[in-house]
N, C-alpha and C positions, 0 to 999 in steps of 0.2 A: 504493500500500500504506500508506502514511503517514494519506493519509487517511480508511482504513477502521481506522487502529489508534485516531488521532483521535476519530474516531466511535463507535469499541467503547467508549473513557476513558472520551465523553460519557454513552455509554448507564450505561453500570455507575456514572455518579454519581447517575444518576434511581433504579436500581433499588436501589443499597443502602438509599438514606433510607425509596424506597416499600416496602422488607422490614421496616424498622423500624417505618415505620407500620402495616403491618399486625399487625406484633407487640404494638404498643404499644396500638393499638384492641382488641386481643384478637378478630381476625380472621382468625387463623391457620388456627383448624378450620372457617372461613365455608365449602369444600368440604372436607371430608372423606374425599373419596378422591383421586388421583393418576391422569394429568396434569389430567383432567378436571374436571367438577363432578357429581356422581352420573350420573356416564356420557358426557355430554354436552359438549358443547362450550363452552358460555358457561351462566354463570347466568338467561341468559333460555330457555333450552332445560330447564333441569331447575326450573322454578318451579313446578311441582304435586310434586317430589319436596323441598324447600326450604319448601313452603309442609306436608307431612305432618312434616318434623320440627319444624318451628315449634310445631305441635300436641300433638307428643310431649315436645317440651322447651321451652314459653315461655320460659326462664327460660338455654336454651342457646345454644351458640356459635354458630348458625345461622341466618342472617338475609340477606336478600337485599343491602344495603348491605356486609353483610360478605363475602359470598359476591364480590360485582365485586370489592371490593378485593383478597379473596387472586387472583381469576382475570387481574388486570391485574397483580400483581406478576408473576404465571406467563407472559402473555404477554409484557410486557418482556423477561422474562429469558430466555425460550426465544430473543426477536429477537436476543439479545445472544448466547446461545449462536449461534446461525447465523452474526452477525459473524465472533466469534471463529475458525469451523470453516470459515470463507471465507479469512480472513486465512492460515488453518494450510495450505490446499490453496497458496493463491499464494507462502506461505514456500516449500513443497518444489516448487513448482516454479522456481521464480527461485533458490534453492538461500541464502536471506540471512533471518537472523535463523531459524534452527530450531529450534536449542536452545529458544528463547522461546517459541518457537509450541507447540511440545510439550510445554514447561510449562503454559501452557495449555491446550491440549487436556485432558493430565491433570488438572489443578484443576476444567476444566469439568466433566469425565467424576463426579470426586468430589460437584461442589456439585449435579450433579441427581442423585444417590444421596441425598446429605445431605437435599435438598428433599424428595423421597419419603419419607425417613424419619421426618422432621420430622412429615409430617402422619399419616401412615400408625400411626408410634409416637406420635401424638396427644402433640406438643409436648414432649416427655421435653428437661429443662433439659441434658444432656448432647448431646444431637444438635443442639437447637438452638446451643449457644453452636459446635460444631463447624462450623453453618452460616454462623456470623457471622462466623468467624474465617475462614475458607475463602473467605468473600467479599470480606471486607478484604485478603487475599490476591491476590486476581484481579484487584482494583482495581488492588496497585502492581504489578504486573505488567502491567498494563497500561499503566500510569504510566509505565512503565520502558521497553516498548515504543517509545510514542509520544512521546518527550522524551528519552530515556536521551542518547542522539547528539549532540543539539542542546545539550546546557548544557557549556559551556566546563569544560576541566577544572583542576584546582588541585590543587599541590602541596602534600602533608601527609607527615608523619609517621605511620609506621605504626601507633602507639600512638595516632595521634589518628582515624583510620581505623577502627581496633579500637573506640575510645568512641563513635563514629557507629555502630558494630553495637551497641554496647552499647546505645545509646537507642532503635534501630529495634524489638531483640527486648524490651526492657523495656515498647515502645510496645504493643507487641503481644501480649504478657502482660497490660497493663492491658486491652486490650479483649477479652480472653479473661477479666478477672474480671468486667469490668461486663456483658459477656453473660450469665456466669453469676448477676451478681443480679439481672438483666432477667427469665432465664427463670424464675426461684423466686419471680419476685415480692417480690424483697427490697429496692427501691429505700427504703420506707419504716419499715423495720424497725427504724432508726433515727432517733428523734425528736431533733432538736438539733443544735449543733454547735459548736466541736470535739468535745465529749462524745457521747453515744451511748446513748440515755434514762438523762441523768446519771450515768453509768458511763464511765472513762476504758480502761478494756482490757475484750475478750469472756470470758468464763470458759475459752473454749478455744480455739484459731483454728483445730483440728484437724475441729470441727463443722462447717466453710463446706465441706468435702469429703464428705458425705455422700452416699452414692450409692443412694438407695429411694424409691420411688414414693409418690405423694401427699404430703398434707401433711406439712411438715416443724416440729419443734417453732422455737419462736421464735429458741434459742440458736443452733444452724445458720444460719437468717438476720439473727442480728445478726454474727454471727462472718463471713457470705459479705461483708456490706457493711462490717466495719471491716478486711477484710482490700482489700476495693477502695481506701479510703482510703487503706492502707497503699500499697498500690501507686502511686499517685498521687505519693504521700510520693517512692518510688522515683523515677521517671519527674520528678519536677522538680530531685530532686538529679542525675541525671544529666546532664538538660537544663542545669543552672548549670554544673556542670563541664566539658561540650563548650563552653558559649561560654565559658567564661574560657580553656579550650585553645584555641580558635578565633581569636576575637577578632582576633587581631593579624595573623592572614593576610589581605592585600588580595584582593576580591573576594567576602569571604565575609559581608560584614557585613550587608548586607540582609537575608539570606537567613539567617543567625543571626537578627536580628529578628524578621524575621515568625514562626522558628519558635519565639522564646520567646513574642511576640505569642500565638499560639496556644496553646502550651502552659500561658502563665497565664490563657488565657479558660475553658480545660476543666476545670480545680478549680475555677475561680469559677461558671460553667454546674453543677457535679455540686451543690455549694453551695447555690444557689436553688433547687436542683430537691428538695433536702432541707427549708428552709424553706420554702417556696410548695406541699410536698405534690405532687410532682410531678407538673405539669402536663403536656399533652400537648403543647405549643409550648416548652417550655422541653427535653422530653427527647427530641424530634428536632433541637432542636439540639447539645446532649449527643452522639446520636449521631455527628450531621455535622462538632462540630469532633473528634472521637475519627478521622472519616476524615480531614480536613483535618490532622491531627497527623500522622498515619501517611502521609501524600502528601510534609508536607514533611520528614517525617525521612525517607525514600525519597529524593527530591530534593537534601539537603544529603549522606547519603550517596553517590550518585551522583558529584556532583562530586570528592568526595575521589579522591584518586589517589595511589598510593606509588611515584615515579618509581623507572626500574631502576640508576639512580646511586647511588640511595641505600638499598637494598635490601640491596648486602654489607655495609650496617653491622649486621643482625644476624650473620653471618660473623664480624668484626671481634667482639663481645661474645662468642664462645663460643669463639674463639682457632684460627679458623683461615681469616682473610680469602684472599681468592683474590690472586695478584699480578694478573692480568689483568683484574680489577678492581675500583681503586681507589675507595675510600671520598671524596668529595666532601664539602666541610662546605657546610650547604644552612638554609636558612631556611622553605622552605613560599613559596610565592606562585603566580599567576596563570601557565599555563604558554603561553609564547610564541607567537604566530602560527605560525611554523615547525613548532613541537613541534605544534599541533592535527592542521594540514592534510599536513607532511610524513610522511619515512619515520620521525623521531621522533616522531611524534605519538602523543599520548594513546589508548589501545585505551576502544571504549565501554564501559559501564561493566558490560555483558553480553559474554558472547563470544555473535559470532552467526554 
């Protein structure tokens, strides 16, 4: 089971990037209809009906190179769906990790709704960003699956446990804004930088929320892209303030690194991709370390653990600790061999 959960991580990191690409190519409506390509199986089956819209719309999103691209994200992901719905039969019957399996299930069930919508509601920037976010979803879930068990656990403080949620959901609100300037096309709506075609604030940041079909005036998409800045803003003060809580717990310092590693290559990545005019190799990287963020704040959450020692000290602050069990004074560190494998050991970081 291990390693078909293995296998599913691996698939779901090929299929995020290749959704992006596709989005990014502007290949999303390359079929147009749902699961199929007008009708058919593969765009080599529908190329006299691919080749009459060419005719009808030279100028449209219709084109045999785009057509494989969206029908290979759709194969991927159906394979990855099958994974998944493999993995969820062998959960209930082995009776281990089901909660997780039927989180997935459900998320799967979602993201090929969302997929249908997507194309069928011909790209509406609200569906789509639902399907980005629903994906990046699946991903640590999967992540969580296939590794959750295996990373050794460490003692924290509840309040430092609490700011690992804090950076995960922060994490993940930023990639729910840059989906949303992805879908409006609003990567370049801002010329410059720090400024913002030489303007230091939008006239309203209330405009990046607009919810109506076609084009949108300018100030909505400068408003959607200094509000992703902003967020960015978010997301690295949180990130300096988990590692200076951090820091001093043995064990965790690598794993702090890499994830500030990351977190300061992703402003420097959104950066370029605003000077350079975003290119098309710079903003699948954009995307990819956006899931590499989200993997390793999954991961350093993970580890965290708020031992049951230390737990009646919120008891003790609200005046009414239990006698049978006493408050310990406790530092945070690496928890023991014993505690892993025995009857005190660390519970995963999922119940399964």
């Amino acid at each position: 089971m291990k390693k078909l959960a293995w296998l599913a991580l691996l698939l779901a990191c090929v299929v995020l990037p290749l959704g992006a690409y596709v989005r990014l190519s502007d290949a999303g409506l390359g079929c147009p209809d749902w699961p199929g390509c007008y009708g058919r199986l593969s765009p080599a089956h529908a190329a006299a009906a691919i080749e009459q819209a060419m005719q009808l719309q030279p100028d449209g999103p219709v084109s045999p190179d785009k057509a494989w691209k969206e029908m290979l994200h759709r194969y991927l992901a159906g394979s990855l769906g099958l994974l998944i719905l493999w993995q969820a039969l062998q959960a209930w019957c082995s009776g281990r990790q089901r909660r997780i399996a039927g989180l997935l299930l459900l998320f799967l069930a979602l993201q090929a709704v969302l997929g249908m919508l997507t194309v069928t509601m011909r790209l509406q920037p609200l569906v789509v960003t639902a399907h980005l976010l629903l994906g990046m979803s699946l991903l640590a879930l999967l992540l969580w699956q296939a590794a959750g068990s295996r990373w050794p656990g460490v003692r924290v403080r509840a309040g430092q446990r609490r700011l690992a949620w804090l950076l995960l959901l922060s994490v993940a609100g930023q990639i729910a804004l840059g989906g949303w300037v992805s879908s409006h096309q609003a990567a370049l709506a801002c010329q410059g930088f720090p400024s913002c075609n030489g303007s230091w604030w939008p006239s309203s940041l209330a405009d990046a929320f607009v919810l109506q079909s076609g084009a949108l005036p300018m100030a909505s998409l400068v408003a959607m892209h200094w509000l992703h800045r902003l967020g960015a803003l978010v997301v690295m003060l949180v990130l300096g303030l988990l590692y200076w809580r951090l820091w001093s717990i043995p064990g965790l310092r690598r794993q702090l690194l890499l994830l500030l590693a990351v977190g300061l290559l992703q402003p420097m990545l959104g950066v370029a991709n605003v000077l350079w005019l975003h290119p098309l190799p710079l903003a699948l990287a954009h995307h990819a370390g956006a899931m590499l963020l989200l993997a390793s704040s999954c991961m350093l959450l993970c580890r965290l653990q708020v031992p049951a020692a230390y737990r009646p000290l919120r008891q003790h602050w609200l005046g009414w600790q239990s006698r049978s069990s006493p408050v310990q004074p406790w530092r945070g560190g690496m928890l023991s061999r014993r505690q892993e494998n025995g009857r005190e050991g660390s519970r995963p970081c999922l119940p399964v």
